[in-house]
C-alpha positions as CSV (number, residue, x, y, z in Angstrom):
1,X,80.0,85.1,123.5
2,X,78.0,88.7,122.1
3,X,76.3,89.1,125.6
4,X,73.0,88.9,123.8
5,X,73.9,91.9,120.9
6,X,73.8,90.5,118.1
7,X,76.6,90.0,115.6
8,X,75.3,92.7,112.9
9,X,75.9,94.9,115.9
10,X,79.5,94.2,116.6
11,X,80.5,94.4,112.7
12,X,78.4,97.7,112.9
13,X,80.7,98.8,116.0
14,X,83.9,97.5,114.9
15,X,83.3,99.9,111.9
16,X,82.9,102.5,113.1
17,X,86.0,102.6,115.1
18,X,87.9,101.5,112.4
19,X,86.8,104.4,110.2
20,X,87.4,106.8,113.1
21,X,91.1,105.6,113.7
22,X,91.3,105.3,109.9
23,X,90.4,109.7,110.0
24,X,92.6,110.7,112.7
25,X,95.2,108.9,110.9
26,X,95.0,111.2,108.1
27,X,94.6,113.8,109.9
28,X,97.6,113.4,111.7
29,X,99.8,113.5,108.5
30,X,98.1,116.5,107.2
31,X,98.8,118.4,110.5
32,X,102.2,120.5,110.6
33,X,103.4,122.6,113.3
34,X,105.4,125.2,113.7
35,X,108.4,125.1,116.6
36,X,108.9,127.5,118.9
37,X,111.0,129.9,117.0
38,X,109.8,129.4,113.9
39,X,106.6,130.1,111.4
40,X,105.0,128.5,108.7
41,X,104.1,129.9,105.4
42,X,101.2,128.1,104.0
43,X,100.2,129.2,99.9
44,X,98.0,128.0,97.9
45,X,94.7,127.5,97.4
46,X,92.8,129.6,100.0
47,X,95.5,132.2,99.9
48,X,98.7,132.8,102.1
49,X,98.8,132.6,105.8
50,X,101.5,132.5,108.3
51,X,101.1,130.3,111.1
52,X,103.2,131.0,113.9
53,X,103.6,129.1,118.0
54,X,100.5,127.3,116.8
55,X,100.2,124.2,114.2
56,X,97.5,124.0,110.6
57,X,96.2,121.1,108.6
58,X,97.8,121.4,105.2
59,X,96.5,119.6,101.9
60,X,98.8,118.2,99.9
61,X,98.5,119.0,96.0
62,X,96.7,122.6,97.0
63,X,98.6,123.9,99.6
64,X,102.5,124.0,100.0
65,X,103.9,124.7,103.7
66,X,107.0,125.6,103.6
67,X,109.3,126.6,107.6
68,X,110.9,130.1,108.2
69,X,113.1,130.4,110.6
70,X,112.5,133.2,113.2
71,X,116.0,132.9,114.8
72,X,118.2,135.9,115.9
73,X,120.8,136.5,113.4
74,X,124.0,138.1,113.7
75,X,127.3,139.8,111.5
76,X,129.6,141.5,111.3
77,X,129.9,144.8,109.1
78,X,133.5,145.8,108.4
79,X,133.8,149.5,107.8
80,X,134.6,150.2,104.2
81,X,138.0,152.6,104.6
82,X,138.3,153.3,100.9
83,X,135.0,155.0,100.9
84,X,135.4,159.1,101.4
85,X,132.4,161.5,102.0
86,X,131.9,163.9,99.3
87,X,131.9,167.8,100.5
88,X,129.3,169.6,98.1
């Protein structure tokens, strides 16, 4: 049943869409993103770049990603009452 194509055709084909799913595969892995309150530093080879509401491709054994938090946070600071301003 090759509809009059001819089989060299169909390996050809079949190929070709094996080495495309094969790509985006990788690619896939390589790509990290970065959430919504948060931003990725990216070192390495090609520099230092911050990557933030958006994602990057990052390539292992040159580049290192590594996630910083961009959440609000919040203490407490306890006045120090042993603490007395000098008079000069």
């Amino acid at each position: 049943m090759s509809f009059g194509i001819p089989t060299e055709i169909w390996v050809i084909v079949g190929l070709i869409v094996l080495a495309t799913m094969l790509l985006m595969s990788v690619l896939a892995r390589l790509y990290r993103k970065a959430g919504p309150h948060e931003a990725l530093l990216v070192y390495g080879f090609g520099g230092t770049r911050v990557v933030k509401g958006h994602g990057t491709i990052v390539w292992p054994m040159v580049q290192v990603c590594r996630g910083l938090s961009l959440e609000l946070m919040s203490f407490d600071v306890a006045r120090n009452r042993t603490c007395t301003p000098s008079r000069a």
